[in-house]
C-alpha positions in Angstrom: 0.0 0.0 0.0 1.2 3.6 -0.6 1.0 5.3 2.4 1.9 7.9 1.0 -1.5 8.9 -0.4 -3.1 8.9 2.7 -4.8 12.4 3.2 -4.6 14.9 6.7 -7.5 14.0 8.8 -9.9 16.9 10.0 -10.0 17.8 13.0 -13.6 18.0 14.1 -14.6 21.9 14.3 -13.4 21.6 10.1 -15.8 18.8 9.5 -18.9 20.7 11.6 -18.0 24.4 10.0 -18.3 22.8 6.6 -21.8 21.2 7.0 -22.6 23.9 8.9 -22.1 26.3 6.0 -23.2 24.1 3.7 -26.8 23.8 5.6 -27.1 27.8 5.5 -26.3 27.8 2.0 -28.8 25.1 1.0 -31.2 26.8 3.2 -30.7 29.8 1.2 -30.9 28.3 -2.5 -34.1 26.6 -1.7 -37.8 27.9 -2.6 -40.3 26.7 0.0 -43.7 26.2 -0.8 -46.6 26.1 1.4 -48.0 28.3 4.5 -45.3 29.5 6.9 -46.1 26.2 9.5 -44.5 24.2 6.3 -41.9 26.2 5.1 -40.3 26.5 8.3 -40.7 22.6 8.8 -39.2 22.1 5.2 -36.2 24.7 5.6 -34.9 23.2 9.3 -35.2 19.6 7.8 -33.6 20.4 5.0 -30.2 22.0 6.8 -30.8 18.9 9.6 -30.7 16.7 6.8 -27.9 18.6 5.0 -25.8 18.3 8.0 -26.1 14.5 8.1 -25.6 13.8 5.3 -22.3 16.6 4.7 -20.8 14.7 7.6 -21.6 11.4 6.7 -20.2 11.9 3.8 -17.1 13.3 5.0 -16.5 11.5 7.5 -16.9 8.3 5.4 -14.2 9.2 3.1 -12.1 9.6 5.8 -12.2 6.2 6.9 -12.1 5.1 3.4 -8.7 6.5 3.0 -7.5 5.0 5.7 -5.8 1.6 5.6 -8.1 -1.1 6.5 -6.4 -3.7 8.6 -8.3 -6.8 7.1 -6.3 -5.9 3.6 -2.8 -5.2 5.0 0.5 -7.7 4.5 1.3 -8.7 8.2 4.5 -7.1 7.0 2.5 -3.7 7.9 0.9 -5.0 10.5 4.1 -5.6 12.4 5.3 -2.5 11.4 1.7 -0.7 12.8 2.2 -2.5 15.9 6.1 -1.1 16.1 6.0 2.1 15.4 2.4 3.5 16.4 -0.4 2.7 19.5 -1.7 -0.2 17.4 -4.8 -0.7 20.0 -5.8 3.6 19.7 -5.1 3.4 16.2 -7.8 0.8 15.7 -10.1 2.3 18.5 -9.7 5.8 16.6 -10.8 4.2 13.6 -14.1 2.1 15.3 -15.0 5.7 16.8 -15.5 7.0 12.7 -18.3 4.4 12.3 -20.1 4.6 16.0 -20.2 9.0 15.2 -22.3 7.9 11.7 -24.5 5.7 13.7 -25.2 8.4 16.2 -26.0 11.0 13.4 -27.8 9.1 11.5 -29.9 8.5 14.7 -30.0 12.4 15.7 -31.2 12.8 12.5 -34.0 10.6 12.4 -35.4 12.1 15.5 -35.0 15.5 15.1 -36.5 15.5 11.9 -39.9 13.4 13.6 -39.8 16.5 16.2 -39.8 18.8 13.7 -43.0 17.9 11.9 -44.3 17.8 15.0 -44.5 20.7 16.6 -46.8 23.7 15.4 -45.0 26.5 17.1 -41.8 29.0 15.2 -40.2 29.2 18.5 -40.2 25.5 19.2 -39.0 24.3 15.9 -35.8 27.1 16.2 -35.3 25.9 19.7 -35.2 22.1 18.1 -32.9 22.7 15.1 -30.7 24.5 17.5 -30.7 21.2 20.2 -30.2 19.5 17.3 -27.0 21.1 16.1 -25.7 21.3 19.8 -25.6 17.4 20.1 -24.0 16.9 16.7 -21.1 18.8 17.3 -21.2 17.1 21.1 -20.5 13.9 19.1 -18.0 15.2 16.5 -15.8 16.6 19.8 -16.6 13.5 21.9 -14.6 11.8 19.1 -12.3 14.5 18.3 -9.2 12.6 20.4 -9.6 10.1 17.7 -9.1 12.1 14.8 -6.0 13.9 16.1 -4.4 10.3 16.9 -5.7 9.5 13.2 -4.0 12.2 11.8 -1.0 11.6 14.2 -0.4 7.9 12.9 -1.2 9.4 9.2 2.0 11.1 9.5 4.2 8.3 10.9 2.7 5.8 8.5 3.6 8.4 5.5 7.2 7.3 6.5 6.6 3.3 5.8 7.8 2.1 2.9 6.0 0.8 0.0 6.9 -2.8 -0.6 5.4 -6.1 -2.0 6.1 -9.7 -0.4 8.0 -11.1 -2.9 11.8 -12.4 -3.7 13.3 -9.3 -1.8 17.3 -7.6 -1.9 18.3 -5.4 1.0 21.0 -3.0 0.3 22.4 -2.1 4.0 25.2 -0.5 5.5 25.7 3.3 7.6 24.4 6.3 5.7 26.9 7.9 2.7 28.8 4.5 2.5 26.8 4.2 -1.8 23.6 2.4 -0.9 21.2 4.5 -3.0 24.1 4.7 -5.4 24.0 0.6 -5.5 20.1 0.9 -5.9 19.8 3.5 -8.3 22.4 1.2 -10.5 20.8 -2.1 -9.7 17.0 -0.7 -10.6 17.8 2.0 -12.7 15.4 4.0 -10.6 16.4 7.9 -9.1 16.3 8.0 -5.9 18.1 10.9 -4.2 22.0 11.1 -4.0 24.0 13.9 -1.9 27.1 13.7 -0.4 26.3 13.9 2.7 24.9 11.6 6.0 21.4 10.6 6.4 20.1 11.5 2.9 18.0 8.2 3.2 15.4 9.7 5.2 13.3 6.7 4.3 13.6 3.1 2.5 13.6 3.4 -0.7 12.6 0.7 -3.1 13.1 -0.2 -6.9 12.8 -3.1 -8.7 14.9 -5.5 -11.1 14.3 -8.3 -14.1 16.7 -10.9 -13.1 16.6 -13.9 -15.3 12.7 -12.9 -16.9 11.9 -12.8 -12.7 11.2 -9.4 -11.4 12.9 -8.7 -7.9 12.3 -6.2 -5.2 15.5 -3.7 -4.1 15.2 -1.8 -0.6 17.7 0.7 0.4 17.6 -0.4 4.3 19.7 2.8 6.5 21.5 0.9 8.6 22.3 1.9 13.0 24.5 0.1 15.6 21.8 1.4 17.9 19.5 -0.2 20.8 16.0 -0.7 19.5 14.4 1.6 22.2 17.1 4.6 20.8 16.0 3.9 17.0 14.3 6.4 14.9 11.4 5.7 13.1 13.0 4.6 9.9 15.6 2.7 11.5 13.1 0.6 13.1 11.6 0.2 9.3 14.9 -1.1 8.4 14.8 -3.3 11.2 12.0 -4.9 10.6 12.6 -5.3 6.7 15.7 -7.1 7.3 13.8 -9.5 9.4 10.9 -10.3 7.8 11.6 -9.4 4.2 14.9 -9.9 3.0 15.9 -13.0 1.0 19.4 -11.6 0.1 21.6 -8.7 2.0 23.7 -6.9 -0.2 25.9 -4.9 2.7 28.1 -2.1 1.3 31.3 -1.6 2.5 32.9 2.0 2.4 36.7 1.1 2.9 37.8 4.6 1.8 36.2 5.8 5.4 35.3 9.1 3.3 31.5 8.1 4.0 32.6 9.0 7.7 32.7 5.6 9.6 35.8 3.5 10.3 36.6 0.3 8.7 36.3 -0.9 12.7 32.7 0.4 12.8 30.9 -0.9 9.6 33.1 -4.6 10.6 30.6 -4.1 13.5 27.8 -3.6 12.1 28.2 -6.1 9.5 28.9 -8.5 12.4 25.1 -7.5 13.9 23.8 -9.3 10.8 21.7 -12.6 11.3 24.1 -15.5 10.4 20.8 -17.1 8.5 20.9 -14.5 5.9 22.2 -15.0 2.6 25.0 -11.6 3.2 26.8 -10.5 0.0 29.6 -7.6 0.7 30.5 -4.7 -2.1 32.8 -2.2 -2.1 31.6 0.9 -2.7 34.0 4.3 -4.0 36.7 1.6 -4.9 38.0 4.6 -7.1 39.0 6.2 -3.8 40.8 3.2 -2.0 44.2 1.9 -2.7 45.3 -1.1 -4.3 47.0 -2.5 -1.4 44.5 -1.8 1.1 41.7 -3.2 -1.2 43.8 -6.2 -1.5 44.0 -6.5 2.5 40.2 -6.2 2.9 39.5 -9.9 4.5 35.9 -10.6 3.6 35.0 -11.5 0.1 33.4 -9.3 -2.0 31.7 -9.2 -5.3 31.3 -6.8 -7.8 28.4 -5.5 -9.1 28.0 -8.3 -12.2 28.8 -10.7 -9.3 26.1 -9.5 -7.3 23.3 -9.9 -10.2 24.5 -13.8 -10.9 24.7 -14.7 -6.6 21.0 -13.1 -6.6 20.1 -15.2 -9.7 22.1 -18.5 -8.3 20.1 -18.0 -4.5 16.5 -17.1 -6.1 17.0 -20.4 -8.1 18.0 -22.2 -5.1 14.8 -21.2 -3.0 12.9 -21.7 -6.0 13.6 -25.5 -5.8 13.4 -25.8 -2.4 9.9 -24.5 -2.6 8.7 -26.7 -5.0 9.9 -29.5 -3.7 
């Protein structure tokens, strides 16, 4: 899913100033007909009705736009339940559907105690309760909505991936990653040289072999989970539940900014059950004889393409038998 896309959420003085204005306009544009006892009846069902069904509307397409939890790839899930108050966020959602319910029920007897009263005064007095306890419900779920919009903008960070055959390109900030991806997927993803231009996981795809494979810039961190930022607990997560093959780039020049001694750490922190390939990145900047004193094997970037090939194949099999 594309988070991306997701629209800010109103808060709930927006949603009642729009239906609001939108009752006085309708209430405006319309030509009554009958004596006075039904015109008035006619004009303050109308706006009663207008309201509804403005904020129905509204508030409808708000929920819409919103991911629904039935649909998502655990993948998201997990990452919902990481990175955001996974039991408010699904409580803020419920309250969307219970506020319909109650307008829709407002509205329904309001409208009956319209018709049924014979006096101007008591009809105004009526539309007037009536607007009083919609907005009562629209602030009653007003927490909601702000938590909505809250999570709207952590969940534009999440990256969008499919569950399929996936690469992970990890390794500190600076060290080439996007650089790798960009050459691997010939996608465009931003380059600077400078730390932390990753500011969240980008994603590209390659045909390998007539087989169509998913590339994730993952920012890597030496951190403590409970220290990590919200992407790096992304990356986290990808590498654990999504990655098939980690390409981890090696910056042995140390111009990215970390030591040789750092990323050896790092590269250390990597589960053993992981099929780990190492490149060199900015091998234009190193010298021969301390590339040839680099103790891990490494593999260029045609290397790279036929190990992913080789390792797909290989799981392929295994699945099938």
């Amino acid at each position: 899913m594309n988070f991306q896309s997701i629209p800010p959420i109103e808060q709930s003085n927006a949603y009642l100033d729009f239906a609001f204005r939108r009752a006085r306009e309708r209430g405006i544009e319309k030509d009554f007909k009958g004596n006075w006892l039904q015109k008035i009846r006619q004009k303050e069902c109308l706006k009663i009705d207008t309201i509804t069904g403005t904020l129905i509307a509204r508030l409808d397409k708000t929920l819409q736009t919103l991911p629904g939890l039935r649909d998502l790839a655990p993948f998201y899930i997990k990452l919902m339940i990481l990175t955001i108050d996974y039991p408010l966020y699904k409580q803020s959602c419920a309250s969307i559907p219970w506020a319909i319910k109650k307008i829709r029920f407002l509205q329904k007897d309001y409208i009956q105690k319209v018709n049924q009263l014979t006096e101007n005064n008591r009809i105004k007095h009526v539309s007037t309760e009536f607007y009083g306890r919609i907005s009562s419900v629209l602030k009653q779920i007003n927490n909601n909505l702000k938590y909505l919009e809250e999570s709207r903008r952590i969940m534009k960070t999440y990256p969008d991936i499919k569950e399929m055959f996936t690469v992970c390109i990890y390794g500190f900030p600076n060290v080439g990653k996007t650089t790798l991806l960009n050459k691997l997927t010939g996608t465009t993803a931003k380059v600077a040289p400078y730390a932390f231009t990753t500011l969240t996981i980008n994603s590209g795809h390659m045909k390998l072999a007539g087989e169509t494979i998913q590339v994730l810039d993952v920012p890597g961190t030496l951190a403590r989970k409970e220290k990590m930022n919200l992407i790096e607990l992304q990356a986290d997560l990808v590498l654990k539940e999504l990655a098939n093959v980690i390409i981890y780039v090696f910056d042995i020049s140390e111009y990215g900014g970390y030591s040789i001694k750092k990323q050896e750490q790092l590269l250390q922190n990597l589960k053993k059950d992981r099929k780990v390939l190492v490149y060199i990145s900015k091998v234009d900047l190193v010298e021969p004889s301390i590339l040839e004193e680099f103790k891990h094997k490494h593999y260029s970037f045609e290397e790279i393409r036929e190990e992913i090939i080789i390792f797909k194949n290989q799981e392929k099999i295994i699945l099938e038998e």
